[in-house]
C-alpha positions, -999 to +999 in steps of 0.1 A: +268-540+410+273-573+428+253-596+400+250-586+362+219-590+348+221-615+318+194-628+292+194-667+283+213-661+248+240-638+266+249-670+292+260-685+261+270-661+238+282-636+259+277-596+254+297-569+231+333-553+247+318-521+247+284-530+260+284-509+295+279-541+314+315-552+298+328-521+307+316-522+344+333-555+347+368-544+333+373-509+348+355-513+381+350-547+391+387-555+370+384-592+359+406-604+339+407-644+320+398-666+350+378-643+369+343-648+385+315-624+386+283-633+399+254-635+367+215-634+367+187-644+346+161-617+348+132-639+372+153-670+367+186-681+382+215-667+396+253-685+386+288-681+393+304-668+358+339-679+355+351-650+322+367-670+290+374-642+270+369-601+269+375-591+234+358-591+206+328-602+235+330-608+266+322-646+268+319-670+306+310-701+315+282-700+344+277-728+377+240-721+383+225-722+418+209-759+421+176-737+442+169-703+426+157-675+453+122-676+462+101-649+459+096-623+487+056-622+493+048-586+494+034-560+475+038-524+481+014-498+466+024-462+466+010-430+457+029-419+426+060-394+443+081-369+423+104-385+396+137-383+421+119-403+450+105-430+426+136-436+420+149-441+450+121-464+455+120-488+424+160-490+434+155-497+473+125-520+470+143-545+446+176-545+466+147-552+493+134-584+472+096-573+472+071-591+450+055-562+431+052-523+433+018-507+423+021-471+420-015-449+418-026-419+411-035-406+451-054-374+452-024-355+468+000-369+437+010-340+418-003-347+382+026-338+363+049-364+382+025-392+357+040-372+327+083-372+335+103-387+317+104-417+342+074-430+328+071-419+295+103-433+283+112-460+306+135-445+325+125-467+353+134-499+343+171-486+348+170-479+389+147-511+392+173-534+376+203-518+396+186-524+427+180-562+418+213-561+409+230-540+441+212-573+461+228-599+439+194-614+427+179-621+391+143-616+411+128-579+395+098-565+409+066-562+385+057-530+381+021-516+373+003-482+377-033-476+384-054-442+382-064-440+420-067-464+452-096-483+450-080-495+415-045-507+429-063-522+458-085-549+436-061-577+431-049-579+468-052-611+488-077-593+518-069-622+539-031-616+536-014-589+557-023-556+546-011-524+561-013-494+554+013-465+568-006-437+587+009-421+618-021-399+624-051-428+623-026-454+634-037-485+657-003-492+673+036-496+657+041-514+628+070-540+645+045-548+676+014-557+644+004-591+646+022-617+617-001-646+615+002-644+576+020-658+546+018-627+522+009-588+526+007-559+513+018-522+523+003-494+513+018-455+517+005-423+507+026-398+482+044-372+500+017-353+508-002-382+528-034-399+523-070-384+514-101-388+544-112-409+509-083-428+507-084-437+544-118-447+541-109-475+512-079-488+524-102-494+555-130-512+535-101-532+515-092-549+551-060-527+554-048-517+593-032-480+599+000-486+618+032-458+624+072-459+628+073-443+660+068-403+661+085-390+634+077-380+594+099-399+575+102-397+537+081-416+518+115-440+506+129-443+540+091-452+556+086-480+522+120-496+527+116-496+570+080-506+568+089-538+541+119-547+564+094-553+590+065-571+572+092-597+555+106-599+589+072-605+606+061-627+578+093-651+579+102-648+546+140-639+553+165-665+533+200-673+551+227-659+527+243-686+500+273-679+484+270-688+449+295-712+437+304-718+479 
């Protein structure tokens, strides 16, 4: 991890020697007294931790960034993929920096995928923090789930940028879209694709179909290459700061 994840009480009391954090920091990372690490409010601020001490807790003083990150403007909505992929997903898309991720219920989901352990015991939270992490940023996605479409699709800004990914009704390649906008969303189907249904609301939510050239990609490579482009096109990129620099 290149940032640890930190609550407001632990960037003054610092966190238990055998917390696995703790551990991360001594056997892989290998601080010792003196060392810096880079350290994260979850949604806050991001600091340069300077360690104090690693036994009985591992205490650091922290130089906070004087502008916290700004907030990536994009939501993607997904229909819910097997366990494995959403992964993948929840990992890639906060190394990524996006706003939110909606999963749904699409009428191609399998329905036992709603029932794995992901979900059920919060499995996810784990992959979704060490992407956030993997990027060095305290921002972490909001996560929600819906029971189809038309439900994910209420609270979405229809002037923004919406897209959907569809290489079989598409209008033209995502990268050539026009980017006139200060916010989006993309939508993508579940692994199976999207329902004639499906289609039909995404069109009557203001979304445009656009494709990644002529191939099938999975649905985690297609999210992570179709958000690269919309925070490109929207101008929403950040030039890199060193903390502490």
């Amino acid at each position: 991890m290149n940032l640890v994840l930190i609550t407001e009480s632990e960037a003054v009391e610092g966190f238990a020697a055998d917390d696995p954090r703790a551990q991360h920091l001594r056997e892989t990372v290998g601080v010792r007294l003196g060392s810096t690490f880079h350290v994260g409010i979850d949604n806050q601020r991001r600091g340069l931790a300077t360690l104090a001490s690693l036994e009985p807790t591992l205490r650091f003083t922290v130089q906070w960034e004087a502008v916290p990150q700004t907030r990536l403007p994009l939501t993607v909505i997904v229909g819910l993929p097997r366990p494995q992929t959403a992964k993948k997903l929840l990992h890639d898309l906060a190394s990524l920096g996006v706003d939110r991720i909606v999963f749904f219920e699409a009428e191609k989901s399998d329905p036992s995928y709603a029932q794995s352990s992901l979900w059920r015991d919060d499995e996810w939270r784990e992959p979704l923090r060490k992407g956030a992490e993997q990027a060095c940023s305290a921002h972490v996605p909001s996560v929600r789930h819906q029971p189809e479409l038309v439900s994910a699709l209420r609270d979405i800004d229809r002037q923004g940028w919406n897209v959907s990914l569809d290489p079989y009704v598409a209008s033209g390649p995502l990268g050539a879209a026009a980017k006139n906008f200060s916010g989006g969303c993309l939508a993508l189907g579940p692994e199976r694709g999207w329902s004639d249904a499906e289609r039909q609301a995404l069109a009557d939510a203001g979304f445009t179909a656009y494709h990644l050239g002529d191939r099938i990609l999975r649905v985690e490579t297609a999210a992570v290459a179709g958000a690269s482009l919309m925070l490109a096109g929207l101008g929403v990129w950040q030039e890199h700061r060193p903390l502490g620099g």
